[in-house]
Steps between C-alpha positions, in 0.01 A plus 500: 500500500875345503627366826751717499272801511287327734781456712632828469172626593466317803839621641410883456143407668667363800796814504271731506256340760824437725501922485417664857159738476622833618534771309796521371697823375525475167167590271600413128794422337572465139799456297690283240807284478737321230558113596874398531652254202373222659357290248158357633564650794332827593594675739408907638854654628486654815410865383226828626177521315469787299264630712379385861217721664433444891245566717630792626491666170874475479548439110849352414575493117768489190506768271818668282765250655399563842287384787282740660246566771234683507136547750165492426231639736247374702266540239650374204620202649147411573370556221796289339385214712126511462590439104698240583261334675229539219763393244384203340824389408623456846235299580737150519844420440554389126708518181405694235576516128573794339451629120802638360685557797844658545773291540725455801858387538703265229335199692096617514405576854232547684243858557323488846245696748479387865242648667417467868124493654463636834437157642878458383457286237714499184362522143762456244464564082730370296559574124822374250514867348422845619200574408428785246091433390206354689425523868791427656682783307203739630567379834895549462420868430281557775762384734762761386268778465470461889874542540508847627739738305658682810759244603854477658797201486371220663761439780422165719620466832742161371621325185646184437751499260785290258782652398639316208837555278369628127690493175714781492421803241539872471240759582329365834479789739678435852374378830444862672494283879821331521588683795206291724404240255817345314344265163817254516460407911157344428495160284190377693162662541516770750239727646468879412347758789700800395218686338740739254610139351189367478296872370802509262447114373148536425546844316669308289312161451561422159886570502680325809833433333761715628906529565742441779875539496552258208223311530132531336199326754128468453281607802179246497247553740326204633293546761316764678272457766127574426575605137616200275238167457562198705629227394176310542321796303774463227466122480086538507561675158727266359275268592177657373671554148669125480110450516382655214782476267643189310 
């Protein structure tokens, strides 16, 4: 094995040994993200899985440009986890290769499951495409035919967000808040509780460009408690694929 991946190996052994062994609230996570133009560099922007289920049965997900949230009961969601636990590829964190795999992004990134045990340790999968044959595809389906299909906006308590100054054009609808929540007063990150902005943002989650005055500003969300990965999660997958890949 090359040192690097021995290395590599080592350093997601001891991060995930440094983890805490409670419970914690989130089940399974899964999701996929485009790396930046960053040459050899690969890095997983600060972004919500696709879909996140929790303990409670809570099921947050992205479907038709919006991010939802939806409940499973008592009995599904225990079902859901006894599968999990028999699910042979869960069984240790690893990178996986994939047969004729969908791409993602202009720069390859990276497909991933993190699944936690009840002990509250992390198993992360890692693939360079989204799968579409094999296991891990099978597995991929299984996870969204658990989404339930009676949901509602998913509206967090608090987001962190950048306004930023975007190239000018026609079209882009206008901010509907500038009465509490003006885009041109915030050049630094600031934090969202007003739940109409925040329902209203991610009802919307794959168009965040909007007007002002004169002025055209992108809305990027960067943080929310509970519901984006960790940085440490995020670099644990960059690391695992700088592992397998040349």
């Amino acid at each position: 094995m090359p040192i690097r991946a021995v290395a590599v190996l080592l350093f997601l052994a001891a991060a995930i040994a440094a983890r805490g062994t409670d419970a914690p609230e989130v089940l399974l996570e899964m999701s996929w993200s485009g790396f930046g133009d960053g040459g050899s560099l690969k890095v997983i922007p600060a972004e919500p899985p696709r879909v996140q289920f929790l303990r409670s049965g809570e099921v947050r997900f992205h479907r038709d440009g919006a991010y939802w949230k939806g409940m499973l009961d008592v009995k599904a969601i225990a079902k859901f986890k006894n599968r999990l636990e028999r699910q042979p590829l869960l069984a240790e964190t690893r990178f996986m290769h994939t047969r004729r795999g969908g791409p993602i992004g202009m720069h390859g990134g990276a497909w991933w499951i993190r699944y936690l045990r009840d002990d509250g340790q992390e198993v992360l999968v890692v693939s360079s495409s989204v799968p579409r044959l094999g296991p891990l595809a099978r597995l991929a389906a299984e996870v969204w035919r658990r989404v339930p299909a009676d949901a509602s906006t998913f509206v967090p308590p608090k987001m962190m967000v950048i306004v930023s100054a975007y190239s000018s054009f026609a079209g882009q609808p206008s901010w509907p808040f500038s009465d509490r929540f003006r885009l041109a007063r915030w050049p630094a990150p600031v934090e969202l509780t007003d739940a109409h902005v925040i329902a209203f943002l991610n009802s919307r989650a794959d168009q965040r460009i909007f007007g002002e005055d004169d002025g055209t500003y992108f809305l990027h969300v960067v943080d929310v408690p509970g519901w984006f990965p960790s940085l440490e999660t995020r670099t644990e997958i960059e690391m695992l694929f700088l592992s397998a890949t040349p």
